[in-house]
C-alpha positions as a Markdown table, in Angstrom:
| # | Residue | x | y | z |
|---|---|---|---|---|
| 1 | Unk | 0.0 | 0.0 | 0.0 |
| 2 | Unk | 1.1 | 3.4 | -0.8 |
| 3 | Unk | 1.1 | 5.9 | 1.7 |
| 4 | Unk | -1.1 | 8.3 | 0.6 |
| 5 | Unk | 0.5 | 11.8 | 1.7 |
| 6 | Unk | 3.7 | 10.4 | 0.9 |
| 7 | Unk | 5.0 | 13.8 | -0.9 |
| 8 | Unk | 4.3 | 15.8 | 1.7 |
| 9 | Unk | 6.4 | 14.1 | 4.8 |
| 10 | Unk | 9.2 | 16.7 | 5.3 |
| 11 | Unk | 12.0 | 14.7 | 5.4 |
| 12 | Unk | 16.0 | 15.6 | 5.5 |
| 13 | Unk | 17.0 | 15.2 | 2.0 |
| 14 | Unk | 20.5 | 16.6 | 2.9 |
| 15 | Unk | 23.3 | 13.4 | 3.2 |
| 16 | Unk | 23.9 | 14.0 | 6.9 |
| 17 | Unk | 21.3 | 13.9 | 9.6 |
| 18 | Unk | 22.3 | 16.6 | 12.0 |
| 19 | Unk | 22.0 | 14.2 | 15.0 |
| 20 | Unk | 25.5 | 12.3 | 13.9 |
| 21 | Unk | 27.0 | 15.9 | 14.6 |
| 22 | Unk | 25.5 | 16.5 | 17.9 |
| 23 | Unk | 24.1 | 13.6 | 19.6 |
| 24 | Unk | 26.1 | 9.7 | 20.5 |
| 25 | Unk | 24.8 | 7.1 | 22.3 |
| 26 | Unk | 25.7 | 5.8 | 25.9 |
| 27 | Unk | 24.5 | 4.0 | 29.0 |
| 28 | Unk | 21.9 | 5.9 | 30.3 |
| 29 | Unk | 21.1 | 6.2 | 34.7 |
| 30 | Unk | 17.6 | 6.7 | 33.2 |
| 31 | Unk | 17.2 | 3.7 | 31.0 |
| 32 | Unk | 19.2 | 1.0 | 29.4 |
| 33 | Unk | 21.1 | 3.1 | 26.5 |
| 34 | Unk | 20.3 | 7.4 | 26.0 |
| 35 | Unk | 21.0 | 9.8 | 23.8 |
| 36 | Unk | 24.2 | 12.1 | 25.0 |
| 37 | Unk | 25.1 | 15.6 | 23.6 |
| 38 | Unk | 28.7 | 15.1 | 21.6 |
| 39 | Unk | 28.5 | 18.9 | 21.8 |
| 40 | Unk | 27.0 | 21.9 | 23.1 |
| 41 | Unk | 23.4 | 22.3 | 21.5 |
| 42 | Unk | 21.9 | 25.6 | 22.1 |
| 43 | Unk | 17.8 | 26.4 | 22.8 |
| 44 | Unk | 16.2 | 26.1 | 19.1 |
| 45 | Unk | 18.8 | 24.4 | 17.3 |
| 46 | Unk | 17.3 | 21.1 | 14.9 |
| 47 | Unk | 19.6 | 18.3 | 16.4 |
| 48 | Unk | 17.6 | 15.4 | 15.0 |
| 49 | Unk | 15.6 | 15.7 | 11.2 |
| 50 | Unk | 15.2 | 12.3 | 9.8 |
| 51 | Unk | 16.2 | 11.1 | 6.2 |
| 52 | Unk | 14.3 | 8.8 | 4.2 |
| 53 | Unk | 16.6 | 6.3 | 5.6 |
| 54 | Unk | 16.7 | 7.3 | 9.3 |
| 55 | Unk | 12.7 | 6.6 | 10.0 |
| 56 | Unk | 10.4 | 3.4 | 8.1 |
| 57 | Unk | 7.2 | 5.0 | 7.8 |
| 58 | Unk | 3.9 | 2.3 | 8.6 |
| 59 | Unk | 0.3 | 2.9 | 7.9 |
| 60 | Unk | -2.4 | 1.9 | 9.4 |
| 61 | Unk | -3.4 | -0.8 | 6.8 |
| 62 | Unk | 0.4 | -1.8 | 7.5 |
| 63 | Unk | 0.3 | -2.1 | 10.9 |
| 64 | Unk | -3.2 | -4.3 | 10.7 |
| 65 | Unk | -1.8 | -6.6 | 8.2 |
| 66 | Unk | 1.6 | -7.0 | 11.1 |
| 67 | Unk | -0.5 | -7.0 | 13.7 |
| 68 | Unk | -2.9 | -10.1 | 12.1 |
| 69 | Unk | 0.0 | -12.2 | 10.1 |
| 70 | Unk | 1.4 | -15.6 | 11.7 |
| 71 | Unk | 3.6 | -14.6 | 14.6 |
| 72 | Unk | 6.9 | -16.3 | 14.6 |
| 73 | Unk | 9.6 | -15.3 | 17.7 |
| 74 | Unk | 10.9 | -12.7 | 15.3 |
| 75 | Unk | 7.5 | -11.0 | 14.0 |
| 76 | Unk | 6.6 | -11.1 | 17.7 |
| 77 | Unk | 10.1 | -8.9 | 18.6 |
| 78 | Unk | 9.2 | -7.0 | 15.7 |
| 79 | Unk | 6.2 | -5.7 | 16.7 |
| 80 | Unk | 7.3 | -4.8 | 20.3 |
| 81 | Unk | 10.0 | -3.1 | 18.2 |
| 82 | Unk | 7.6 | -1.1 | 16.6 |
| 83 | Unk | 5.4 | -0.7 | 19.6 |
| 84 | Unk | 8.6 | 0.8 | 21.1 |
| 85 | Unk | 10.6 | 2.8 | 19.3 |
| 86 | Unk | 7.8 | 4.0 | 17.1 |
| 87 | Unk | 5.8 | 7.7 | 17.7 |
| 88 | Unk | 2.6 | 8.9 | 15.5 |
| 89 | Unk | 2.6 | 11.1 | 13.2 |
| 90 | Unk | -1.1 | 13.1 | 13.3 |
| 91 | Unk | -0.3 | 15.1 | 10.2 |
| 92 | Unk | 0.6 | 11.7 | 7.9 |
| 93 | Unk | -1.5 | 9.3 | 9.9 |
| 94 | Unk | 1.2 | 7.2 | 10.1 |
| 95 | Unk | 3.8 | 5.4 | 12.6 |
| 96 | Unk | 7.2 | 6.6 | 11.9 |
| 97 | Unk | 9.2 | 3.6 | 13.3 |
| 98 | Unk | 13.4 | 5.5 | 14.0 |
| 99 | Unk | 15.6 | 3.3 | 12.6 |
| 100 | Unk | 18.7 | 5.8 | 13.8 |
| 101 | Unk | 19.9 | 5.7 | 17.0 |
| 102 | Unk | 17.1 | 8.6 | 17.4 |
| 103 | Unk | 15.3 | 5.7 | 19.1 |
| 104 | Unk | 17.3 | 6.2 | 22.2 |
| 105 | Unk | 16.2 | 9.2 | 23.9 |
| 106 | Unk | 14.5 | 8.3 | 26.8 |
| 107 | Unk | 11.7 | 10.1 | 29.1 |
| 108 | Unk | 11.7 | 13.0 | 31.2 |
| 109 | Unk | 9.1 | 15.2 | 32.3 |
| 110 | Unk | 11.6 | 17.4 | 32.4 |
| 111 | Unk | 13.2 | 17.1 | 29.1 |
| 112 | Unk | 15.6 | 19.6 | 27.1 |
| 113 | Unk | 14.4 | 18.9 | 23.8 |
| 114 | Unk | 11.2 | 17.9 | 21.9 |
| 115 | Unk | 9.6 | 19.0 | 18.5 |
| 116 | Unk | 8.9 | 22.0 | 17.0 |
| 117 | Unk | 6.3 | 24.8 | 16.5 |
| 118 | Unk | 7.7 | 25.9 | 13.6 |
| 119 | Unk | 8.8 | 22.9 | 11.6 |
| 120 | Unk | 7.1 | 20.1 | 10.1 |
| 121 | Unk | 7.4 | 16.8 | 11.9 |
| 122 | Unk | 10.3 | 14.5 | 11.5 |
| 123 | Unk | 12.6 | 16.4 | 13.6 |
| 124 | Unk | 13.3 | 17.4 | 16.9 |
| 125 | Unk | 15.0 | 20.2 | 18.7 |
| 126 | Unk | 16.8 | 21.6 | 21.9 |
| 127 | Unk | 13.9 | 23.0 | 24.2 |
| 128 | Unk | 16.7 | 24.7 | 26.0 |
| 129 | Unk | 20.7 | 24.7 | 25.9 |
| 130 | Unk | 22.3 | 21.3 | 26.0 |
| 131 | Unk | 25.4 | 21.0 | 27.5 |
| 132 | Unk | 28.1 | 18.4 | 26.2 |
| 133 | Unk | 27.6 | 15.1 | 27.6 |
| 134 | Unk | 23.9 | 15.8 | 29.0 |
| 135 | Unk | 21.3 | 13.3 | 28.0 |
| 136 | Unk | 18.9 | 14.5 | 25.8 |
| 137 | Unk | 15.7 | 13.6 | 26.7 |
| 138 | Unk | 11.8 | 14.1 | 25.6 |
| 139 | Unk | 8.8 | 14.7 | 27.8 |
| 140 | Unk | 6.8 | 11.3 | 25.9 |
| 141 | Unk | 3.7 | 12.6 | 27.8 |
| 142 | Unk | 3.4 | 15.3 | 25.1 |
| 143 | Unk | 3.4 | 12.9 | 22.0 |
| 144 | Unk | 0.0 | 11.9 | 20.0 |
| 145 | Unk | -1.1 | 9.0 | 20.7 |
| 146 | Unk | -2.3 | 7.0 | 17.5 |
| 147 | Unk | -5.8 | 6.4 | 17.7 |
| 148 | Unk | -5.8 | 3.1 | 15.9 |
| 149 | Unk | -3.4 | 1.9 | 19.0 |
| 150 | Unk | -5.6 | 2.4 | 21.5 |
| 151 | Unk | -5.5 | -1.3 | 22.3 |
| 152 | Unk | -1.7 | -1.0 | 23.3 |
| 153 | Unk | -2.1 | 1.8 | 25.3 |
| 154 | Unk | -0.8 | -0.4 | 28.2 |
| 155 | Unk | 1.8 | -0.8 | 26.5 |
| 156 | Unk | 3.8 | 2.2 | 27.8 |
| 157 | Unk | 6.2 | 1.3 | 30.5 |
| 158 | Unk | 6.5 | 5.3 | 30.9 |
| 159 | Unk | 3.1 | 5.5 | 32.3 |
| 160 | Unk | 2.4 | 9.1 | 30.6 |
| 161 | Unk | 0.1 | 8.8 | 28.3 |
């Protein structure tokens, strides 16, 4: 299936996502692995705007037919993949499942960066000044929650939604 709105998801088309300049990945105190600043990332600055490659973009017709196939051990670890390192995208009607280690940044209610007002979806900024070697976090409490998910909303070991 096609994804409808296709044309209009604002992706990176440039060859470098900005998140290999400013952002690594480390043990985290929070969870697991997080999202580190390499650098100092000041208030505003895009630190994170997905390429075609960065992000694998699921509708809900997509989803369904993953959601109702034969689960194996590895389509079952798929899906929670999905479940858990996807976020919805309101605007496309989609899932965009990060592919990039994007899919690190953990929870905080009180995170330094999250997405713009300004700029289409697919990226994410600094709410506030990073400092080098701070985790970069993101409030998830503030993402849309897909309505054709509303079965998984339990889901959510965060709680926030």
């Amino acid at each position: 299936m096609r994804l409808k709105n296709h044309s209009k998801i604002p992706y990176n088309l440039t060859s470098i996502n900005p998140f290999m300049e400013y952002a690594e990945v480390k043990p985290s105190t929070i969870h697991g692995l997080g999202v580190f600043a390499k650098k100092f990332i000041p208030k505003n600055t895009i630190f994170w705007h997905a390429r075609p490659q960065d992000v694998l973009i699921m509708t809900k017709e997509q989803f369904l037919t993953l959601e109702t196939s034969y689960k194996s051990p590895i389509m079952n670890d798929y899906l929670k993949g999905v479940l858990t390192y996807s976020y919805y995208e309101k605007d496309t009607d989609t899932l965009v499942f990060c592919l990039d280690d994007s899919r690190y940044i953990n929870h905080s209610s009180n995170a330094n960066s999250g997405t713009s007002k300004d700029e289409p979806g697919f990226c994410a900024i600094a709410d506030r000044d990073i400092d080098p070697g701070e985790e970069i976090t993101e409030d998830y409490s503030t993402y849309t929650f897909c309505p054709w998910l509303e079965k998984y909303r339990k889901f959510s070991e965060f709680k926030c939604w």
